[in-house]
C-alpha positions as CSV (number, residue, x, y, z in Angstrom):
1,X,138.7,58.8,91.5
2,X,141.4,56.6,93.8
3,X,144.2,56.4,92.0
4,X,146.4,54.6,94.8
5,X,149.2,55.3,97.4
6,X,151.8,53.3,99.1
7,X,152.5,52.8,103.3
8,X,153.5,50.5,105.7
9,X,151.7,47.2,107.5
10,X,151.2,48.1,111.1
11,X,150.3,44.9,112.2
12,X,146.9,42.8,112.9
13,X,144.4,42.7,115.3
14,X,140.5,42.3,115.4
15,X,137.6,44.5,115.6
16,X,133.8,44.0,116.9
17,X,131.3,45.1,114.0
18,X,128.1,46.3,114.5
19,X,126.2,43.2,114.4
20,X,128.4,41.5,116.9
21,X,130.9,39.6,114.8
22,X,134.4,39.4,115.5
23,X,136.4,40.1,112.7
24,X,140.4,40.2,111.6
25,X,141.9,42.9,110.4
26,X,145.0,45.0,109.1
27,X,146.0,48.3,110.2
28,X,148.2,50.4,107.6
29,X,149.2,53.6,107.5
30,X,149.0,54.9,103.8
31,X,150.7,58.0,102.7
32,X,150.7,60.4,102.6
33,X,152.5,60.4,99.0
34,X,154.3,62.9,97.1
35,X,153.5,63.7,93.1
36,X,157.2,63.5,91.9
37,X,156.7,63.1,88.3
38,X,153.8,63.7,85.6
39,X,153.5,62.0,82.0
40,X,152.1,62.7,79.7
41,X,151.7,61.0,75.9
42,X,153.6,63.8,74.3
43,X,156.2,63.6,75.7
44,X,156.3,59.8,77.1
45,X,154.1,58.1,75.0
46,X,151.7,57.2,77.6
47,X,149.8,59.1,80.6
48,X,150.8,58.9,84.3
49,X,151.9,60.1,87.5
50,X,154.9,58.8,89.7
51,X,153.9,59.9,93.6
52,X,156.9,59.6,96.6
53,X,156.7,58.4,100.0
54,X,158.3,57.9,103.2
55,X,160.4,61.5,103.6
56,X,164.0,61.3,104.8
57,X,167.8,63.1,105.0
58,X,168.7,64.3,101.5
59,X,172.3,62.2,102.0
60,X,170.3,59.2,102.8
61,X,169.6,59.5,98.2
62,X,172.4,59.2,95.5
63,X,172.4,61.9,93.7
64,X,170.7,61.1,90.1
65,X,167.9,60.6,92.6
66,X,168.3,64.1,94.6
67,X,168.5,65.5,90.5
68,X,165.7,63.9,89.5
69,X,163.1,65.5,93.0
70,X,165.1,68.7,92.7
71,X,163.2,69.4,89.6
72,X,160.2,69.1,91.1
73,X,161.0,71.0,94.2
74,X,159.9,68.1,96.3
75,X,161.5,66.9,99.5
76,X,163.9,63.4,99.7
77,X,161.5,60.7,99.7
78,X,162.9,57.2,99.6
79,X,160.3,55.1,97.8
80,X,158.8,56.2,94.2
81,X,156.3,54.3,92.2
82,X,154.4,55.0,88.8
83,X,150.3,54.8,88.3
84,X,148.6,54.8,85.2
85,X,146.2,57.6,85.2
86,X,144.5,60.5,82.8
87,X,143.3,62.5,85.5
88,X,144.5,65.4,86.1
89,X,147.3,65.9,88.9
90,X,149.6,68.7,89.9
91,X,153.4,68.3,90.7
92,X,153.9,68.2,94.5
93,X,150.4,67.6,95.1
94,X,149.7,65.7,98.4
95,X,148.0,62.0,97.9
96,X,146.1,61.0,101.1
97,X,143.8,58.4,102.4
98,X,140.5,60.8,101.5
99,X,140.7,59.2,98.0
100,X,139.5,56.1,99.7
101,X,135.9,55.7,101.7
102,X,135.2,52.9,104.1
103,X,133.2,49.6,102.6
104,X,135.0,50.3,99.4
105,X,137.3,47.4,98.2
106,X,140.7,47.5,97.3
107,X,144.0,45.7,96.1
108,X,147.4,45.2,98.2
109,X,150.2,44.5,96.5
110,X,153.3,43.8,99.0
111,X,156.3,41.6,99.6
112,X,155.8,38.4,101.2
113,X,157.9,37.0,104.1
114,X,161.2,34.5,102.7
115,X,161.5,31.0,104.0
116,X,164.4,30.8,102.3
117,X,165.3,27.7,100.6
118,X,162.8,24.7,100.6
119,X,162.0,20.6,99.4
120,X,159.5,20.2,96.8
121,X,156.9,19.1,99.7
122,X,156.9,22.7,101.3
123,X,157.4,24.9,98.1
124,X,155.3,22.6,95.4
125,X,153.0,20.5,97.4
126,X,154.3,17.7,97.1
127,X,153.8,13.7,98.9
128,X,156.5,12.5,100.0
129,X,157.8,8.9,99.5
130,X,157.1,5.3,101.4
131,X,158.7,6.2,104.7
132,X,159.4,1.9,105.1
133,X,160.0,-1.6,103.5
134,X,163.7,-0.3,102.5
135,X,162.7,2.8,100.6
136,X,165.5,5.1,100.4
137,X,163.1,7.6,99.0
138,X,161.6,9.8,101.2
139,X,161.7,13.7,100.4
140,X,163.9,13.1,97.4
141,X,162.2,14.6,94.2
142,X,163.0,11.3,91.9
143,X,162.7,11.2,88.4
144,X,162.4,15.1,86.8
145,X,162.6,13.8,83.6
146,X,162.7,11.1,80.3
147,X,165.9,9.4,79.2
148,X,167.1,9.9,75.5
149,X,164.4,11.5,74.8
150,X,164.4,14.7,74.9
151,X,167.6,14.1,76.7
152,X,166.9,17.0,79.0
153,X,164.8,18.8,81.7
154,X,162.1,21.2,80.1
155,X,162.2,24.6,81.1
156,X,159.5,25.0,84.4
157,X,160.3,21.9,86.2
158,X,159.0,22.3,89.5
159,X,162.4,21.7,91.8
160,X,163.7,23.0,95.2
161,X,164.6,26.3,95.4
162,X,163.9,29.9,96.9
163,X,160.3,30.0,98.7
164,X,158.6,33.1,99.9
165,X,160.3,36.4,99.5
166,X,158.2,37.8,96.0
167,X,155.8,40.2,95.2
168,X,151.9,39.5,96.2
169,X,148.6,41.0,95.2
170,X,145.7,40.4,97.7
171,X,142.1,41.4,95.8
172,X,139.2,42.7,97.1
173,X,140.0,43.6,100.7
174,X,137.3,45.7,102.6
175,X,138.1,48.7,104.3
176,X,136.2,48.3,107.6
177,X,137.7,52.1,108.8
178,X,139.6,55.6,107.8
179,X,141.4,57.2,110.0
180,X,141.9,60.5,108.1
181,X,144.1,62.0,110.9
182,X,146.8,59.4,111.1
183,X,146.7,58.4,107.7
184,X,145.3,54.8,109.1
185,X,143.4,52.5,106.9
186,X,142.2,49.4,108.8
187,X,141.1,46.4,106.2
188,X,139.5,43.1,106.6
189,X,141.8,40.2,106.5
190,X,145.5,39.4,106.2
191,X,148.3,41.0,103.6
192,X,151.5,39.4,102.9
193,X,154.6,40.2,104.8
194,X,155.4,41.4,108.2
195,X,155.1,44.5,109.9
196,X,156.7,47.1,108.7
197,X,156.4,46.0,104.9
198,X,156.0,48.0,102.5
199,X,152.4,48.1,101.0
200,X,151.2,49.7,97.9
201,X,147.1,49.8,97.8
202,X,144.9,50.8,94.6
203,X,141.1,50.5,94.1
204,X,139.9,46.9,93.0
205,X,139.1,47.4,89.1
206,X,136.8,44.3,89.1
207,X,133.9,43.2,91.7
């Protein structure tokens, strides 16, 4: 069964199906990933595996890091990440895109791109105010709240602040192709960030 495996966003372009249709799509190259760590509920209290990725210099890591692969006998990889899992998996065993099949759908989880800080009208959707007859109120957000009562701002308020720049889960994308030599999945559709970004991708649990 899939469990999942992390990669980078190549970039997007479009592809020409079979029936003629021109459709967008998402190359990423997934893996391979390492098996770093193994848990189990003996000794953890709950089952899973932690896989590696993206190998580089061993004085690139601190060293509680470099301790921690060392007893696993496993290469410096800079990225680690945990799945929940009770199959069975050996450590140092080599995760890599032949756990997924093309016109199967998955989940990709990723950081989207920051826009930095923004009004209520960009971040929350907001209409603006009367733009004439002396209004002084255009992008302004107003009132945020009652007067003596409750005599503050409840916890929530939709405000300006930091837009963009947060972790995202796109469902159900279909892979339209593997590419089992270059570790190259190509999926329908668009995932958050830009190229580059780190991606992690797992089978979609619900259809």
């Amino acid at each position: 069964m899939a469990l999942g495996l992390m990669g980078h966003k190549i970039g997007m372009t479009q592809l020409f199906l079979e029936d003629g249709d021109v459709t967008p799509v998402t190359i990423v190259k997934a893996g391979p990933c390492i098996v770093t760590q193994i848990k189990k509920v003996s000794t953890d209290g709950y089952n899973a595996i932690q896989i590696g990725y993206f190998p580089i210099p061993r004085r690139k890591i601190n060293r509680p890091e470099l301790g921690h692969l060392n007893k696993t006998n496993t290469i410096a990889l800079k990225f680690l990440k945990e799945f929940k899992t009770c199959d069975d998996y050996v450590l140092g065993q080599l995760l890599n895109v032949e756990q997924f099949k093309e016109g199967q759908l998955v989940d990709v989880t990723a950081k989207s791109k920051g826009k930095g800080f923004a009004g209520n009208q960009k971040r929350n959707n907001f209409t603006r105010g009367p733009m004439t007859h002396g209004s002084k109120n255009h992008r302004q957000p107003g009132s945020i709240g009652q007067g003596s009562t409750p005599g503050r701002v409840y916890p929530g308020k939709k405000m300006p602040g930091r837009l963009g720049g947060s972790s995202v889960t796109i469902s159900c994308l279909k892979i339209i192709k593997i590419d089992l030599k270059n570790n190259i999945i190509v999926l329908s559709g668009s995932i958050p960030g830009k190229p580059g970004n780190l991606i992690t991708i797992k089978p979609t649990k619900r259809v």
